[in-house]
BABA-761391 format. One line per field, with one value per residue (C-alpha): residue number from 1; residue in one letter; chain; x, y, z. Coordinates in nm, 2 decimals, decimal comma, padded with zeros to 4 digits, always signed. Example, Ala and Ser with C-alpha at 12.3 -4.5 7.8 and 13.67 -1.06 7.14 Angstrom:
2
pos: (1  2)
code: (a  s)
unit: (A  A)
X: (+01,23  +01,37)
Y: (-00,45  -00,11)
Z: (+00,78  +00,71)
END
This chain:
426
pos: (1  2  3  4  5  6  7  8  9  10  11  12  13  14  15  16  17  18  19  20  21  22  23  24  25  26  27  28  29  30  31  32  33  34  35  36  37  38  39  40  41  42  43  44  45  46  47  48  49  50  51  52  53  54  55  56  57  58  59  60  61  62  63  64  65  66  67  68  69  70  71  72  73  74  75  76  77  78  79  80  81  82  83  84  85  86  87  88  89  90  91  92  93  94  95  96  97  98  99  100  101  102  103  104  105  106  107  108  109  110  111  112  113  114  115  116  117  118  119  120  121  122  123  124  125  126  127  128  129  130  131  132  133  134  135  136  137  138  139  140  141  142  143  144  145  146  147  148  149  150  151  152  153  154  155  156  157  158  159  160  161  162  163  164  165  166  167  168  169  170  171  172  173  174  175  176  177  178  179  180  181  182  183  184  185  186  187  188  189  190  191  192  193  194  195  196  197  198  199  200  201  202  203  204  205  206  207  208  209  210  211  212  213  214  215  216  217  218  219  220  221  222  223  224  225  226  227  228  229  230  231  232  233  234  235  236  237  238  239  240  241  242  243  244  245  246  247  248  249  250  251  252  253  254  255  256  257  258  259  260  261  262  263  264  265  266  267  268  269  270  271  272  273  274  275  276  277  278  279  280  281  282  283  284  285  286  287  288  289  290  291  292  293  294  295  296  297  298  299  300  301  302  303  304  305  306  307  308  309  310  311  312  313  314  315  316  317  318  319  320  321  322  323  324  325  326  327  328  329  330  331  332  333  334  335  336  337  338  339  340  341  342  343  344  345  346  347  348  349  350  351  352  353  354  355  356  357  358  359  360  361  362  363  364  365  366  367  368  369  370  371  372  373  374  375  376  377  378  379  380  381  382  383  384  385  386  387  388  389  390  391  392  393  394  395  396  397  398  399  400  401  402  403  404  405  406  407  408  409  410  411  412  413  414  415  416  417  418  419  420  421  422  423  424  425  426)
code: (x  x  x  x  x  x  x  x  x  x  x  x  x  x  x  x  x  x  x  x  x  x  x  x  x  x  x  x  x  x  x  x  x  x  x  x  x  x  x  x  x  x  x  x  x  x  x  x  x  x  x  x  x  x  x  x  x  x  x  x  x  x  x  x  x  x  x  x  x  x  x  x  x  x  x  x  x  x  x  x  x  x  x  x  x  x  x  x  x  x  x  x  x  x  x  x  x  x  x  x  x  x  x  x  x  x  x  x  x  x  x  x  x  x  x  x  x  x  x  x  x  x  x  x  x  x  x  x  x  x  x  x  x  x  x  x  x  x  x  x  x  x  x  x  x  x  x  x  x  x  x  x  x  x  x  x  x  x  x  x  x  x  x  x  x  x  x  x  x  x  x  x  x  x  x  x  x  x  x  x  x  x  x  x  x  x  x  x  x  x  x  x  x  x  x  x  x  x  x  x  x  x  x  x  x  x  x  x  x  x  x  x  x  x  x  x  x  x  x  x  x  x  x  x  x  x  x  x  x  x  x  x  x  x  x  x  x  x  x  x  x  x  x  x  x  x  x  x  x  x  x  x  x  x  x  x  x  x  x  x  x  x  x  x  x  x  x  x  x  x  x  x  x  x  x  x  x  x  x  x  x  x  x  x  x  x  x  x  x  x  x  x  x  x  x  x  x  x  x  x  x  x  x  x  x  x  x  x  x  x  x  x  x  x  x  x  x  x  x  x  x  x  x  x  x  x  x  x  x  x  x  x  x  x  x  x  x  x  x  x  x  x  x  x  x  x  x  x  x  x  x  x  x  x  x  x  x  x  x  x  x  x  x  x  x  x  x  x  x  x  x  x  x  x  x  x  x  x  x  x  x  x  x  x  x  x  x  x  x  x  x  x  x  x  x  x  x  x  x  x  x  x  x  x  x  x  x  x  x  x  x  x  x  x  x  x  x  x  x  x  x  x  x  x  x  x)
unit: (A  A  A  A  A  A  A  A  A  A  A  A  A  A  A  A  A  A  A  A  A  A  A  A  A  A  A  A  A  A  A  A  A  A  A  A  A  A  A  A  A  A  A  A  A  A  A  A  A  A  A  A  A  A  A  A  A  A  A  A  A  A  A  A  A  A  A  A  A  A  A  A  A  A  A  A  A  A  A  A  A  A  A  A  A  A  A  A  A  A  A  A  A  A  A  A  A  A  A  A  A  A  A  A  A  A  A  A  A  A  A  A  A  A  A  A  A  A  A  A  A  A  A  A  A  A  A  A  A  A  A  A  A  A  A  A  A  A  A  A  A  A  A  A  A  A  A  A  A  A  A  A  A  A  A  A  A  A  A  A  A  A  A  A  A  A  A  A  A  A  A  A  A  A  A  A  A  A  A  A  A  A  A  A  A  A  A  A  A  A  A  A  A  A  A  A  A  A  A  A  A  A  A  A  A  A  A  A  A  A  A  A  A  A  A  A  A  A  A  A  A  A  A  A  A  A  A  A  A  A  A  A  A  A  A  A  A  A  A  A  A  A  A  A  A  A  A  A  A  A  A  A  A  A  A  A  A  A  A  A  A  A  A  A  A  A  A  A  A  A  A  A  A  A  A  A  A  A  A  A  A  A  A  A  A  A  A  A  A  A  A  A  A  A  A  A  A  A  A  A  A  A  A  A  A  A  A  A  A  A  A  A  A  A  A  A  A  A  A  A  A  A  A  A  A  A  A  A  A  A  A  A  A  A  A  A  A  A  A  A  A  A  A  A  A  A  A  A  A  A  A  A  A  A  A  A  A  A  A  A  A  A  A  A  A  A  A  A  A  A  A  A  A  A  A  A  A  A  A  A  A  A  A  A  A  A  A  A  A  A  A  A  A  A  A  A  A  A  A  A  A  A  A  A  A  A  A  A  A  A  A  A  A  A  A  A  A  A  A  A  A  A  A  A  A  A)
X: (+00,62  +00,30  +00,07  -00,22  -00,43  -00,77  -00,68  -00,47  -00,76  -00,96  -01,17  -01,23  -01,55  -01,74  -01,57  -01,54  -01,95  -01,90  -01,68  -01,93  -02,17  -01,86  -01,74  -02,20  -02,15  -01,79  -01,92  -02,25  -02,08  -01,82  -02,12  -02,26  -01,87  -01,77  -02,06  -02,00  -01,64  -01,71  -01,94  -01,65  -01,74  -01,67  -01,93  -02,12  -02,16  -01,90  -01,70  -01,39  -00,98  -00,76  -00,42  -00,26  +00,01  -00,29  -00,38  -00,09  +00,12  +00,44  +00,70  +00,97  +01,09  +00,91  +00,56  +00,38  +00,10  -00,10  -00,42  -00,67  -00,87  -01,17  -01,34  -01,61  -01,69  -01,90  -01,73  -01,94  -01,58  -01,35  -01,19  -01,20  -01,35  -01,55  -01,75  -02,01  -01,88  -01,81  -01,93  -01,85  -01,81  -01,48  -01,39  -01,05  -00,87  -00,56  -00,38  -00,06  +00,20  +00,44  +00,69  +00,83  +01,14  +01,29  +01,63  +01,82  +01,93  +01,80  +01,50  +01,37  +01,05  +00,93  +00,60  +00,44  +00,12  -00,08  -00,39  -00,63  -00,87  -01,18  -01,39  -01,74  -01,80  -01,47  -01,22  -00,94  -00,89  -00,85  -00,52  -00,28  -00,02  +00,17  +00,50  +00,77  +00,94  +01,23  +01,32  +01,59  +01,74  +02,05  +02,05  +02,45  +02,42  +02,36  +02,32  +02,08  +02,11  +01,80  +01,78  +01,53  +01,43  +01,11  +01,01  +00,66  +00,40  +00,18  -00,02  -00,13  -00,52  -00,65  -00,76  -00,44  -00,24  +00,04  -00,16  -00,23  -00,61  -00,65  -00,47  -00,73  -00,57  -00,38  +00,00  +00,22  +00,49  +00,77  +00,89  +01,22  +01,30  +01,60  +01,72  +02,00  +01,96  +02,15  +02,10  +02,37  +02,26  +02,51  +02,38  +02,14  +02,21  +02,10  +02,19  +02,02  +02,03  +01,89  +02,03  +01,77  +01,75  +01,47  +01,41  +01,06  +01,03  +00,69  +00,60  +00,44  +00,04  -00,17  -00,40  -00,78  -00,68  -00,49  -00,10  +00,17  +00,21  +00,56  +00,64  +00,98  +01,06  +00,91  +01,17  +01,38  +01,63  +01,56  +01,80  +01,73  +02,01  +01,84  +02,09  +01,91  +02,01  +01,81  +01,89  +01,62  +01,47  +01,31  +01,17  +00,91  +01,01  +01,32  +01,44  +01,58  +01,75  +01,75  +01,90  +01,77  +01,93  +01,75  +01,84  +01,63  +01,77  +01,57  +01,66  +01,55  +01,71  +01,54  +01,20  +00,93  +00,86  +01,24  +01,28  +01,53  +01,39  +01,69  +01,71  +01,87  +01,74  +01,78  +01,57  +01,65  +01,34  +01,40  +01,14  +01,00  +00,91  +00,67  +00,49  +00,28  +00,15  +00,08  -00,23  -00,05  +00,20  +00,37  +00,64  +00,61  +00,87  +00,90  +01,21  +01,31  +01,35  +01,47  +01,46  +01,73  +01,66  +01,91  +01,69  +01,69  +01,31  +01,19  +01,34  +01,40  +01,19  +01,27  +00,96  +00,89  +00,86  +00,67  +00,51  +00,34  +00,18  -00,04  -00,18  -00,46  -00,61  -00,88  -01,01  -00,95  -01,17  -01,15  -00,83  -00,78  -00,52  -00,39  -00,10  -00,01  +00,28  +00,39  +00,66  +00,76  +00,59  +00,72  +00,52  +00,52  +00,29  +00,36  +00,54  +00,53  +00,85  +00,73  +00,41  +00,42  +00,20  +00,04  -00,14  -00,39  -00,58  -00,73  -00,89  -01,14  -01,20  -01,42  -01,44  -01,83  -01,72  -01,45  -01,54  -01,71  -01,55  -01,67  -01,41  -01,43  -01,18  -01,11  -00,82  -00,75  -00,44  -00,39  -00,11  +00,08  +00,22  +00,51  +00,61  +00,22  -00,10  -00,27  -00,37  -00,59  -00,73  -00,85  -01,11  -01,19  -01,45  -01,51  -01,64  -01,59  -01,71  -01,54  -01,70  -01,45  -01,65  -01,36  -01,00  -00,96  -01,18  -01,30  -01,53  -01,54  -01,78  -01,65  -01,80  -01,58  -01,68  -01,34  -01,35  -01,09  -01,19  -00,91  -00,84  -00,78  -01,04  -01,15  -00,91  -01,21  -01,40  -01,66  -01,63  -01,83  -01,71  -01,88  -01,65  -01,71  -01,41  -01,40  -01,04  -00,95  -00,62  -00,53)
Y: (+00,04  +00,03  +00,33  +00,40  +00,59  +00,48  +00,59  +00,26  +00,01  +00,14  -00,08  -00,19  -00,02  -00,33  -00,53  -00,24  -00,26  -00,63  -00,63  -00,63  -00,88  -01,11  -01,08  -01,15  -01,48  -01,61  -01,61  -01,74  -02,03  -02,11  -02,07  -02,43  -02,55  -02,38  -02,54  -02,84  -02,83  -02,70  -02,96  -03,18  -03,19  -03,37  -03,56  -03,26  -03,12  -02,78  -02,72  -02,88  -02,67  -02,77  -02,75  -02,43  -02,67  -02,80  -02,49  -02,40  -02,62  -02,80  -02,87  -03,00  -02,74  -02,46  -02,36  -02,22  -02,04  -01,83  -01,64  -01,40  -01,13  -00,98  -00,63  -00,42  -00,15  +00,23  +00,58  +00,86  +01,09  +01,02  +01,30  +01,40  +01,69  +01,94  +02,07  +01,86  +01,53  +01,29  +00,92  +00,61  +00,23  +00,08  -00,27  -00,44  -00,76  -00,83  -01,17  -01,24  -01,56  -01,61  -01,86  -01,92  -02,16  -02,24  -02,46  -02,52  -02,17  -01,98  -01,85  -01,66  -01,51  -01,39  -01,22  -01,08  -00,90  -00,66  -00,48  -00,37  -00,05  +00,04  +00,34  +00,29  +00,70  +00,79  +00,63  +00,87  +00,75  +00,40  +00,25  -00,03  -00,10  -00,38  -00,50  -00,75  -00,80  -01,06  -01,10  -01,35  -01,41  -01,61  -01,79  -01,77  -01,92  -01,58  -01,36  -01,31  -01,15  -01,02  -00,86  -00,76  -00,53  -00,42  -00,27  -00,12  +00,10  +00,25  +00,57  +00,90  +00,93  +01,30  +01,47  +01,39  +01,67  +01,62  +01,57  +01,91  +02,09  +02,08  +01,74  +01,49  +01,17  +00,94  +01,03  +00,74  +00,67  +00,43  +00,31  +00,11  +00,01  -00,22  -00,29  -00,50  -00,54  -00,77  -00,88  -01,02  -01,18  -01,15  -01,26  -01,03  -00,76  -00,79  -00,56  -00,46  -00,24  -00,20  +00,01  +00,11  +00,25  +00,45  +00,59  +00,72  +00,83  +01,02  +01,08  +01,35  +01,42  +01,59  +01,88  +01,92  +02,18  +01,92  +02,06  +01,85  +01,88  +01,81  +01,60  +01,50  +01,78  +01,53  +01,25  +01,19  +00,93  +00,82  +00,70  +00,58  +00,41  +00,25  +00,15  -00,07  -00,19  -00,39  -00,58  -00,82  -00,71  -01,06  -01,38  -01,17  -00,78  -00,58  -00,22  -00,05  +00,26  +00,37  +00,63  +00,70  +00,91  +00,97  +01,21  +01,31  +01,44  +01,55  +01,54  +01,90  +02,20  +02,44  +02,30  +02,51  +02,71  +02,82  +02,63  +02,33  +02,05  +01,79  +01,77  +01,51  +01,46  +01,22  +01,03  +00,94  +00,65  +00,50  +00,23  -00,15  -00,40  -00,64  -01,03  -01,11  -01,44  -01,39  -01,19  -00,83  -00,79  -00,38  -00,19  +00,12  +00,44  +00,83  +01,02  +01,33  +01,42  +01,66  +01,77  +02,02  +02,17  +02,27  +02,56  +02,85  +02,93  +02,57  +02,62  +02,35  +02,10  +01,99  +01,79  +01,51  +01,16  +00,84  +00,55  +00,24  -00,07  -00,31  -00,65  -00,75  -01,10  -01,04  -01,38  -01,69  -01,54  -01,12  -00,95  -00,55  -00,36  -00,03  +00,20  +00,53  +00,74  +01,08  +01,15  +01,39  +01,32  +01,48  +01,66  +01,90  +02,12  +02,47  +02,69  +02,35  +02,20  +01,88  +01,76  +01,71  +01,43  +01,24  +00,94  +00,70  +00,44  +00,09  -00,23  -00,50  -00,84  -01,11  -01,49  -01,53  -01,89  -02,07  -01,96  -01,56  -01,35  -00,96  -00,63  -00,26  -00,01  +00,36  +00,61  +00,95  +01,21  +01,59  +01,75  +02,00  +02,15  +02,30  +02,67  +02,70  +02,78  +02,50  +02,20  +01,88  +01,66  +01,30  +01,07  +00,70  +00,44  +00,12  -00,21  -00,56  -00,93  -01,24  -01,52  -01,83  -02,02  -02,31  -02,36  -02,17  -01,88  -01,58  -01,34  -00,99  -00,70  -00,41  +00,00  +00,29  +00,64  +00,91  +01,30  +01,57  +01,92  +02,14  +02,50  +02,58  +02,61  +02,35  +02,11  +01,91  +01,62  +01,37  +01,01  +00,66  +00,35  +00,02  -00,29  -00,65  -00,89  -01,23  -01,41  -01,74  -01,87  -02,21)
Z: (-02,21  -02,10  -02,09  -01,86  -02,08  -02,23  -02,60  -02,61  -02,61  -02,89  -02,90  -02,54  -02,49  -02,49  -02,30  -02,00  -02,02  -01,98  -01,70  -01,44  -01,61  -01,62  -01,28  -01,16  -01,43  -01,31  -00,96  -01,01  -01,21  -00,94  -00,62  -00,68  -00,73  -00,43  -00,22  -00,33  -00,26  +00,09  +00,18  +00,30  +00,65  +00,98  +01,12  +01,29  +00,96  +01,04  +00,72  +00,72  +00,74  +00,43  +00,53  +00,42  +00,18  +00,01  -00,13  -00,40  -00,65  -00,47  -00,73  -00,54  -00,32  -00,54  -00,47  -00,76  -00,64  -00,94  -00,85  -01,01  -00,87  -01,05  -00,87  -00,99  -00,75  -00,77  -00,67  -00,61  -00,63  -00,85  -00,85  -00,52  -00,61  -00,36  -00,57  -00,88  -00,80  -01,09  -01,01  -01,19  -01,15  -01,17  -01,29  -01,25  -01,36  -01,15  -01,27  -01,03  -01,00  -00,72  -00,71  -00,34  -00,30  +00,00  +00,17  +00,43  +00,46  +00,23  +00,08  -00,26  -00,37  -00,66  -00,77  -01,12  -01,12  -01,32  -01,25  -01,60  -01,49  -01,65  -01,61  -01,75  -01,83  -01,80  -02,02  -02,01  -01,61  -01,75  -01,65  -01,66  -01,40  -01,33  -01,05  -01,05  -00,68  -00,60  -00,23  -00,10  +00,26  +00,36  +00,75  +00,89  +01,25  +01,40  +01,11  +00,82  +00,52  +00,32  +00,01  -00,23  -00,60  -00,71  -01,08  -01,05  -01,29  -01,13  -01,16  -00,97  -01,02  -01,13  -00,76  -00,58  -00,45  -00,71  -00,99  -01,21  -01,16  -01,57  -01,61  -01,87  -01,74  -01,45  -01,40  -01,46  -01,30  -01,28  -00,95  -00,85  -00,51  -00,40  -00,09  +00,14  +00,55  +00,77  +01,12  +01,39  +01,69  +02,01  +02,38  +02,45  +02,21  +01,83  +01,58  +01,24  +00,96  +00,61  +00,31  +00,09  -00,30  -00,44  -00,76  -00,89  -01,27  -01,38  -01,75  -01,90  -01,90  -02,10  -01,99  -02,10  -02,37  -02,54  -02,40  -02,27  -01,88  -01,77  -01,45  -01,47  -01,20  -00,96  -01,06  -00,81  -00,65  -00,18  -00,04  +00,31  +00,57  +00,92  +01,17  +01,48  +01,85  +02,06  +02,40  +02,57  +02,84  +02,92  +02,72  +02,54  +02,57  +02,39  +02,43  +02,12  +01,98  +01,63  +01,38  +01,02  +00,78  +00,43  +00,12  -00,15  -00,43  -00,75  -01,09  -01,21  -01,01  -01,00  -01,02  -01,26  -00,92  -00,90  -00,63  -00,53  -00,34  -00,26  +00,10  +00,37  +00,74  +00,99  +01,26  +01,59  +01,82  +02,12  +02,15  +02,29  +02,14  +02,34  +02,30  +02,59  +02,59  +02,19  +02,24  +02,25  +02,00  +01,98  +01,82  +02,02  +01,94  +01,97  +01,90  +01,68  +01,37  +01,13  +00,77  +00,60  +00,25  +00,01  -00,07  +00,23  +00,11  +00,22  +00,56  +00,82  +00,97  +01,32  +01,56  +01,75  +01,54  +01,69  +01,54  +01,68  +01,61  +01,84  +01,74  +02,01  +01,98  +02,18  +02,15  +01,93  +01,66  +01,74  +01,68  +01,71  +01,57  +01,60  +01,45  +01,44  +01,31  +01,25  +00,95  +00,67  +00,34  +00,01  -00,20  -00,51  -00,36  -00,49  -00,25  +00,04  +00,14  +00,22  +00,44  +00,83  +00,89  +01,16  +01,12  +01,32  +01,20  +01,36  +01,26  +01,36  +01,25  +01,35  +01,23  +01,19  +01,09  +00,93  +00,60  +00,73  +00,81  +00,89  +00,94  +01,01  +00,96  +01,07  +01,02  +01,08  +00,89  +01,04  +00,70  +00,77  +00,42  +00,53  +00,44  +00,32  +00,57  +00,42  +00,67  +00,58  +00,79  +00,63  +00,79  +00,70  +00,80  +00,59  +00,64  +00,49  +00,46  +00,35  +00,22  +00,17  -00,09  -00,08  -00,05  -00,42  -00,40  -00,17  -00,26  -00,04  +00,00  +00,10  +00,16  +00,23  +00,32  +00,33  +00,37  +00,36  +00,53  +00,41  +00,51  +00,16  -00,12  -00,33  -00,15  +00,06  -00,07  +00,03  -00,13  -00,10  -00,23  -00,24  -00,39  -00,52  -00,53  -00,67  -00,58  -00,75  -00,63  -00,62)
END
């Protein structure tokens, strides 16, 4: 298996110092390439579009498309912390291949990746995860049938909520997702639903004094069912109705707090779905929901649910989006049944030219620990810019500025962020 922790590359210290110096020679070599590439113009002397096909290896009916991304960026929080903030700069290498084959009537996808992090000061918060996902979908006349399985690694970096205070390094984690949905077209009614499979496996840690900390009472199995109606309204606009049940149930009962967190709940939308004239695309529900807990301490949650998403294209080279969404979030949180959240966030992007593009980003999250009197509230801004040096490679700037003001102490945090990414995909 592989382990995030920084004690398994020994010897790595000189090549995390070399990271960054890397990433400032790779690009520098590929600049005069990537001009040169570029130059391919029409007569005017405007860059000229590659066809999207051009861009990825066509064996038959396979497409091969491998692609590298190289990032260096500096944190002025890693840990979140509100109080004598730890800064570093953090290098990654993130090799991925997909293969994407498709037929008549059907379809398959399948993606490897891995992403390699380096702390330059702080090698313990070194980590290594890495996915494999396989998706596939089957066209019947008026049905499809999709299916799909993911395997990832991933890890929970020191300063998250459900991450020990005195913990001396990431939590890894295991995650496992599968999943079948089918759809059936009929007139003006279409039906859908999706059965999904989760199942989340977290190893052990190690605390600063040198002890194991044990996590396995946040293993866990979701299950979630989605059952969907919709009838067209017109050409471009659909009404729908929707029920969602989900169960969680852990591993460990009791947890190390005494207390049992399996639970089921449901969720009940009524929403539309609209295209007009694709420039406004939305998915717009609200509805109820509810969460029951196996354990009487926890309680019950019962509130309004809602979620929406809007895709504006304001013009041929300005798009706005917005979403928002309010949900129940697990968490480990001692003495909180799970997290009432709400959620808000938009985006901005704008095609400077073929090949620049500029974006800004803002969100906003109110938590609610349940069965707790703590509440968070999150705020994001960032901005980006995209510079496609050719058909193979794009290389991004990005900042990011996030706070948390939490009514409970030593839960808020300031952070900035400033990234570098080099993308080489052919």
């Amino acid at each position: 298996m592989i382990r995030g922790r920084g004690n398994h590359w020994p010897s790595c210290g000189t090549a995390k110092r070399a990271l960054p110096l890397m990433f400032v020679v790779i690009a520098a070599t590929c600049f005069p390439l990537c001009n040169a590439s570029a130059q391919t113009a029409t007569g005017n002397g405007s860059r000229q579009e590659v066809p999207e096909d051009q861009t990825h290896i066509r064996l038959g009916r396979i497409v091969l498309t491998p692609a590298l991304t190289l990032r260096s960026g500096f944190d002025d929080n890693i840990f979140q912390s509100e109080n004598n903030p730890t800064s570093d700069v953090v290098s990654t290498i993130a090799p991925r291949i997909t293969l994407e084959g498709e037929w008549q009537d059907f379809r398959a996808d399948i993606s490897a990746g891995m992403e390699l992090g380096f702390f330059a000061q702080s090698s313990d918060d070194d980590y290594q995860d890495a996915d494999i996902r396989i998706t596939s979908n089957i066209d019947l006349d008026t049905s499809t049938i999709e299916g799909g399985i993911s395997w990832q690694q991933s890890h929970d970096p020191r300063g998250g909520n459900d991450v020990a205070s005195n913990a001396r390094e990431p939590v890894i984690y295991q995650d496992i997702n599968t999943h079948i949905s089918g759809r059936y077209v009929a007139d003006r009614l279409r039906y859908e639903s999706r059965l999904s499979l989760r199942r989340l496996e977290f190893d052990e840690s190690t605390a600063l004094d040198g002890t194991a900390i044990r996590n396995d009472d946040r293993n866990r199995t979701e299950t979630t069912e989605t059952l969907r109606a919709l009838i067209a309204l017109d050409l471009d606009r659909e009404a729908y109705g929707e029920i969602t049940l989900n169960q969680r149930q852990y591993d460990r009962t009791p947890d190390d707090t005494g207390l049992t967190r399996d639970s089921a709940g449901f969720a009940l939308y009524g929403g539309v779905r609209f295209d007009l004239t694709d420039l406004v695309k939305a998915d717009l529900a609200a509805g109820w929901m509810t969460r029951t807990y196996a354990d009487p301490a926890f309680g019950n949650i019962g509130d309004y649910t809602l979620r929406g998403d809007i895709d504006w294209s304001v013009t041929r080279l300005t798009s706005l989006n917005f979403n928002a969404a309010r949900a129940v979030r697990e968490t480990t949180v001692t003495g909180a049944s799970g997290i009432l959240a709400f959620d808000f966030g938009m985006g901005v992007s704008h095609e400077l030219r073929r090949w620049l593009q500029i974006g800004a980003t803002a969100s906003y999250s109110n938590e609610q620990f349940q069965q707790t009197t703590r509440r968070d509230q999150t705020g994001q801004l960032g901005a980006t810019i995209e510079y496609r040096m050719n058909r193979f490679t794009r290389l991004t700037g990005a900042i990011d500025h996030d706070m948390r003001q939490s009514n409970t102490n030593g839960e808020s945090y300031r952070r900035f962020q400033s990234l570098i990414s080099l993308k080489l995909e052919i």
